[in-house]
C-alpha positions in Angstrom: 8.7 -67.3 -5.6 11.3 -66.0 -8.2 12.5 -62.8 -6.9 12.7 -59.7 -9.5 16.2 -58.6 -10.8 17.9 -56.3 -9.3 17.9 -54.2 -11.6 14.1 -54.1 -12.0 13.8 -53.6 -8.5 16.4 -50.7 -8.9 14.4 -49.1 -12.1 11.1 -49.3 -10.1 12.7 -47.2 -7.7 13.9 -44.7 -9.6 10.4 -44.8 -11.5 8.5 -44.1 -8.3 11.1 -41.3 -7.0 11.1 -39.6 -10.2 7.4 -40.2 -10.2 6.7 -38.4 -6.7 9.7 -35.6 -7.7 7.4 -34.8 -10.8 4.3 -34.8 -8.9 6.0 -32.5 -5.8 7.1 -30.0 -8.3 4.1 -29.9 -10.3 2.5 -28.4 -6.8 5.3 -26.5 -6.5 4.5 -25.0 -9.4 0.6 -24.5 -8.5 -1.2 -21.0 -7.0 -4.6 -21.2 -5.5 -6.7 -18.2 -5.9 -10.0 -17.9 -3.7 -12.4 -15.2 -6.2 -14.8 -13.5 -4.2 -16.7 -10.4 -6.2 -19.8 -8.5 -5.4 -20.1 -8.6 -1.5 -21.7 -5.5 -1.2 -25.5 -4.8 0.2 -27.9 -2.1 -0.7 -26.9 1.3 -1.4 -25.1 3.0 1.9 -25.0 -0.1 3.6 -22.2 0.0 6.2 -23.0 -4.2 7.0 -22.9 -6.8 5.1 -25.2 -9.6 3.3 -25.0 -12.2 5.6 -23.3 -14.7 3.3 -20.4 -12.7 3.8 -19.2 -14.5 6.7 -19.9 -18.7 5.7 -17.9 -17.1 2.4 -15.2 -16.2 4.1 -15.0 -19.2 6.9 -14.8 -21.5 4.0 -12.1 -19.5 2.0 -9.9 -19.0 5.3 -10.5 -23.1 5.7 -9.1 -23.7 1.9 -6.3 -22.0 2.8 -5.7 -20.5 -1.1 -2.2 -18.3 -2.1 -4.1 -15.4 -2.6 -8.1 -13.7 -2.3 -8.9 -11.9 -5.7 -12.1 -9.7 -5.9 -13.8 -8.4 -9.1 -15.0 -5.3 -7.5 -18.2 -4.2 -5.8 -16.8 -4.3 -2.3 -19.1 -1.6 -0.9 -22.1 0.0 -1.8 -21.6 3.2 -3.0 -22.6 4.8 -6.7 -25.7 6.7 -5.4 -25.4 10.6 -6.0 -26.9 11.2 -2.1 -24.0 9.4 -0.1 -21.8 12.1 1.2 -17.9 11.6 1.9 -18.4 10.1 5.5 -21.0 7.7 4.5 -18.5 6.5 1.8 -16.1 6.3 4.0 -17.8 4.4 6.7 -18.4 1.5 3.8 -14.7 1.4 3.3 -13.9 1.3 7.2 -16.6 -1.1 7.2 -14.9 -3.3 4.5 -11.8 -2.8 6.4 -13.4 -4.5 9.1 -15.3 -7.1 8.0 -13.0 -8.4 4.8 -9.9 -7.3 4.7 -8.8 -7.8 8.5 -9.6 -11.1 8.6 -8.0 -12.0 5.7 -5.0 -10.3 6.8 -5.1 -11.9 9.7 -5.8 -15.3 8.1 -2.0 -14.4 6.2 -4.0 -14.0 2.6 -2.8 -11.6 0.5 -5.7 -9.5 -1.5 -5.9 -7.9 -5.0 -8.8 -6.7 -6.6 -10.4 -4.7 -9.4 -12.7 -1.9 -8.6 -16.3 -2.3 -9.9 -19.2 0.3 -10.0 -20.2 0.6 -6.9 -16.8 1.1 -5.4 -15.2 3.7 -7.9 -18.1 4.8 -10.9 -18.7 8.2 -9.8 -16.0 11.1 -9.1 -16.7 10.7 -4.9 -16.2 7.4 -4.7 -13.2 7.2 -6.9 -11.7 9.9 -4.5 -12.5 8.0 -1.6 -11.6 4.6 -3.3 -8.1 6.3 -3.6 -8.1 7.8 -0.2 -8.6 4.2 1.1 -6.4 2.1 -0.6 -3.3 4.4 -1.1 -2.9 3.6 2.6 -3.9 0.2 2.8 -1.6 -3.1 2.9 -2.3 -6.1 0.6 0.5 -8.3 1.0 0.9 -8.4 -2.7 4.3 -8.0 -4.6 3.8 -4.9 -6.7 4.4 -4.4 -10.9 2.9 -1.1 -11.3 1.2 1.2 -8.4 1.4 4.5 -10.2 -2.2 4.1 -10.8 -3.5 2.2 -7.8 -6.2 1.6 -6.8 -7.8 2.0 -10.5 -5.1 0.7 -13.1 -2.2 -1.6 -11.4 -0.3 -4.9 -11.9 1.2 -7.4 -9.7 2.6 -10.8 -9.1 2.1 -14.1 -7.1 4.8 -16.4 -6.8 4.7 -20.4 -6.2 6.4 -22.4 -3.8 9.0 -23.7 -6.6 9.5 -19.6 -7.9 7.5 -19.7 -10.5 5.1 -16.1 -11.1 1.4 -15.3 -11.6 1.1 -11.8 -13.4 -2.1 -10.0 -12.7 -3.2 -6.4 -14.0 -6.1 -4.9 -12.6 -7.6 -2.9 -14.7 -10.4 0.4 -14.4 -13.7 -1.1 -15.6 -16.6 -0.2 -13.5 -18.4 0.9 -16.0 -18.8 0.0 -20.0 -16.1 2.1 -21.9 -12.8 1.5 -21.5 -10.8 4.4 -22.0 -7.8 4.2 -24.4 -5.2 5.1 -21.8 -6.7 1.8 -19.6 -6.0 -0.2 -22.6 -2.8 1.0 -23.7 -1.3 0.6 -20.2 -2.8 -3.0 -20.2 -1.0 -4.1 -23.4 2.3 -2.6 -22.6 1.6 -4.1 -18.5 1.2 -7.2 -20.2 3.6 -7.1 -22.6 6.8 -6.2 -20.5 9.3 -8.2 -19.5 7.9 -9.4 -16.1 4.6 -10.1 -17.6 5.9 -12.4 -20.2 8.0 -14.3 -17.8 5.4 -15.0 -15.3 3.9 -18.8 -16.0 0.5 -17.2 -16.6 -1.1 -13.9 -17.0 -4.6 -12.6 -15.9 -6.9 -9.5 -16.6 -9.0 -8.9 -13.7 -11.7 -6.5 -14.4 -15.4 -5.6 -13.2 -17.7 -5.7 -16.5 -17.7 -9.1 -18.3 -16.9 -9.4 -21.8 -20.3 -11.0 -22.4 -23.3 -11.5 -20.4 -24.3 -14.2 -17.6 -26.7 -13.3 -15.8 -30.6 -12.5 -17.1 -30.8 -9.6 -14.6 -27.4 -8.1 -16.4 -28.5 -8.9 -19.6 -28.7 -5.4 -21.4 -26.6 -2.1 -22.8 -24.2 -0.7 -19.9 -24.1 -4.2 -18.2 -21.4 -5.4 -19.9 -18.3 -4.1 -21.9 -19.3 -2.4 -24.8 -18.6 -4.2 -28.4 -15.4 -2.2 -29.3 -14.3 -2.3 -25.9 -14.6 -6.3 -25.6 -12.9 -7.2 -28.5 -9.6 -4.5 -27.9 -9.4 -6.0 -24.6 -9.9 -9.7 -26.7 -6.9 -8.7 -29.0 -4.8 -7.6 -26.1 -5.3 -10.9 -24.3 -4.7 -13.1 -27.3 -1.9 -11.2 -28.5 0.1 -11.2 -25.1 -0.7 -14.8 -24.3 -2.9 -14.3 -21.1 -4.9 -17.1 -19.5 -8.2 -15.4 -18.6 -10.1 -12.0 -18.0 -11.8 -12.4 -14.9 -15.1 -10.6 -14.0 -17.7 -10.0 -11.8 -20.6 -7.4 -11.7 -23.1 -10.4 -13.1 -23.3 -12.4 -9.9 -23.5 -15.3 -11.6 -20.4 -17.9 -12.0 -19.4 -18.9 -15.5 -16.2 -20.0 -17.0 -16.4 -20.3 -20.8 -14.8 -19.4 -23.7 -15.6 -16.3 -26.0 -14.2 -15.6 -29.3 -11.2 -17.5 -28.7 -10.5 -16.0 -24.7 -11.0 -17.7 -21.7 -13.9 -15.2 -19.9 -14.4 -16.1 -15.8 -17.0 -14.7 -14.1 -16.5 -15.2 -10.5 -20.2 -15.2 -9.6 -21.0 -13.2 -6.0 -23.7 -12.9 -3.3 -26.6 -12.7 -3.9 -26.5 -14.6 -6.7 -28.4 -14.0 -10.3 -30.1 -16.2 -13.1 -28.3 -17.4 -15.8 -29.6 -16.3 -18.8 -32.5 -18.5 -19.7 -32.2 -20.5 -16.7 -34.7 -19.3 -14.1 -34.6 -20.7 -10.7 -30.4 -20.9 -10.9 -29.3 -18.1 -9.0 -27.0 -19.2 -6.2 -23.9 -17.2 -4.0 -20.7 -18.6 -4.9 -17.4 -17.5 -5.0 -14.8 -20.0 -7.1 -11.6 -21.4 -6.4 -9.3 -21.0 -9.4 -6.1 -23.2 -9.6 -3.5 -22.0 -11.9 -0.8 -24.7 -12.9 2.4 -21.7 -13.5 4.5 -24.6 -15.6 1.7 -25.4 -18.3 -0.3 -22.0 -18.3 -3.4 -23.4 -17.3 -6.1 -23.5 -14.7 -9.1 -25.7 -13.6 -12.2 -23.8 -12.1 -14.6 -24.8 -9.1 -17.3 -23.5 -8.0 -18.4 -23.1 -4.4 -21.9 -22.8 -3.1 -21.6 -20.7 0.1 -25.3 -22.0 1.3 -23.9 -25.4 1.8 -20.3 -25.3 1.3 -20.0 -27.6 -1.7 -18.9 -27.7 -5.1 -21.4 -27.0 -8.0 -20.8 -29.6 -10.9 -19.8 -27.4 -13.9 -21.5 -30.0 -15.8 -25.1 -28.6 -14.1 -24.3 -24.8 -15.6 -25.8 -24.1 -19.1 -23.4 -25.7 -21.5 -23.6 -21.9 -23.6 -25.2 -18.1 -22.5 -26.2 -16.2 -25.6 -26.4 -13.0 -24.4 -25.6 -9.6 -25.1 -21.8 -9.2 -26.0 -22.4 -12.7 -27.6 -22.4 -16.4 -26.9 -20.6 -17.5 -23.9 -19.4 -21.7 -24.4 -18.9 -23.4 -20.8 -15.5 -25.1 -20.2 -14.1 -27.1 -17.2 -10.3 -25.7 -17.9 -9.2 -22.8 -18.5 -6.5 -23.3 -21.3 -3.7 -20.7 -23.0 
C-alpha cells in the first residue's frame, strides 16, 4: 500500500490540532445559563410547588455557569401579608433555592417580578433581604440592588456576559429604569462583554392565554423604549418571565425569551400546552449568540422547539418562534 507523503501526513496533523484548538476555545468561550422564573405558590405560601425540587435536581445535574430567575420567587403582592409573613417567604426562599444552589457552587442573578417587589412592603422587604445576601456574581452596578443592577459572567477563556436587571414587576417602566438601562448598557464594560442581556419580569409581548390582557405585559410605549434601547446597544435578548409559558421568538426585530415557570400556562391559542419548564440558554461570548432548550421538569427532557406554536399574536403583538437567538 502506497504510504501518504510526509507532508500530507504532517498537514493532517496540523489540520486536526488546529481543528480540536478551535473547537476547545469555542467552549472556552461558551456560558451556560440555567433560567428558572415563577417558583412561587399561592399567596403567603412559605413552601413551595412541588416541582421545585425535580427543577432544581436537574439544574444542579447540568451543572450550568450561572442560575438566572425572572422574578416571582415568593408569593407576596396581597395587601393582608404583614412584614413577618413576607419575611418568612424570603427565609423560606433562602432555604429551599438559594442554599442549595449555593451549595451546588451556582452563582444566582435575578429580576424581581410582582409578587416579590410590586407593592411598597414587599419592596422594603425585598431590599431588606437581598442587601444582605451573597450571589456569587461579579458586580457592575449595586447602587440600586435589588431593583435596578448590572453584572457580569465570565467564560473559561475570559470572555464576559453583561447582564442588567432591571425593575419591571409591573407594566410601566419608569424613565429613570430606562435611562439607567441605556447608559448600564452602553458603558464601557457593557460594550466589551461578548453579549449583553436585559433580564426583566413583564414580557414584551404575550405568551400565555391566561396573561393575555392590559397590565400583563409591558405597556406599548414601554416595549418599544426598551426595543430601541436593545437594538441600539447591541444586546442579545430581553429575558422574561411572569407568563409561565416558554417562548423564544423574535419581536420587532429583538430577540424576546420567556423562560416559562411552574405551573406552567397555555400558549395563546393552544389549549392543553401548558407544561413547567425552566430553559437552558447557551450563550456563545465570541459570536454573540445563543441556542435555547427547553426542559420539561415532569420528565426531565427537552421539549422540541419545533412542537411550540411557530408565532403568538397576542397583546403587545405577534411573537415569531426561533431556535437561536441571534445579535
Amino acid at each position: 500500500m502506497r504510504r501518504p507523503p510526509l507532508l500530507t501526513l504532517l498537514a493532517l496533523v496540523c489540520l486536526l490540532a488546529a481543528t480540536a484548538a478551535q473547537a476547545a476555545q469555542a467552549g472556552a468561550d461558551t456560558l451556560r445559563l440555567a433560567l428558572l422564573s415563577d417558583i412561587n405558590g399561592p399567596y403567603g405560601a412559605t413552601t413551595y410547588p412541588a416541582e421545585l425540587a425535580p427543577a432544581l435536581r436537574q439544574i444542579v445535574a447540568w451543572q450550568p455557569d450561572a442560575v438566572l430567575s425572572a422574578g416571582d420567587l415568593i408569593a407576596g403582592q396581597k395587601a393582608s401579608l404583614n412584614d413577618a409573613q413576607v419575611r418568612a417567604m424570603w427565609a423560606a426562599f433562602g432555604r429551599e433555592v438559594q442554599t442549595p444552589l449555593a451549595q451546588a457552587g451556582l452563582p444566582f442573578g435575578f429580576a424581581l417580578g410582582n409578587h416579590d417587589a410590586a407593592q411598597a412592603r414587599d419592596r422594603r422587604e425585598a431590599a431588606r433581604y437581598w442587601q444582605r445576601q451573597p450571589t456569587g456574581l461579579n458586580w457592575a452596578d449595586t447602587a440600586q440592588r435589588p431593583f435596578n443592577h448590572s453584572f457580569t459572567l465570565r467564560s473559561a477563556s475570559g470572555k464576559t456576559l453583561f447582564v442588567a436587571a432591571i425593575d419591571a414587576p409591573q407594566a410601566d417602566l419608569s424613565d429613570a429604569t430606562l435611562g439607567w438601562l441605556e447608559s448600564q448598557l452602553a458603558s464601557a464594560k457593557a460594550q466589551a462583554a461578548g453579549a449583553r442581556l436585559v433580564l426583566g419580569h413583564l414580557p414584551l409581548a404575550a405568551v400565555s392565554s391566561g396573561k393575555n390582557k392590559a397590565g400583563e405585559v409591558l405597556g406599548p410605549a414601554d416595549a418599544q423604549a426598551l426595543a430601541r434601547i436593545i437594538k441600539s446597544t447591541r444586546t442579545l435578548a430581553h429575558v422574561s418571565g411572569h407568563h409561565a409559558a416558554a417562548y423564544p421568538a423574535r419581536w420587532n426585530g429583538v430577540n424576546a425569551l420567556a423562560t416559562g415557570g411552574i405551573g406552567g400556562r397555555d400558549y395563546i391559542g393552544q389549549p392543553g400546552s401548558a407544561r413547567s419548564t425552566w430553559t437552558r440558554l447557551t450563550v456563545d461570548l465570541g459570536k454573540g449568540s445563543g441556542v435555547v432548550d427547553i426542559v420539561d421538569i415532569a420528565s426531565g427532557t427537552s421539549v422540541p422547539l419545533s412542537s411550540l406554536p411557530a408565532s403568538i399574536n397576542g397583546l403587545g403583538g405577534k411573537l415569531e418562534r426561533v431556535s437561536q437567538l441571534q445579535p
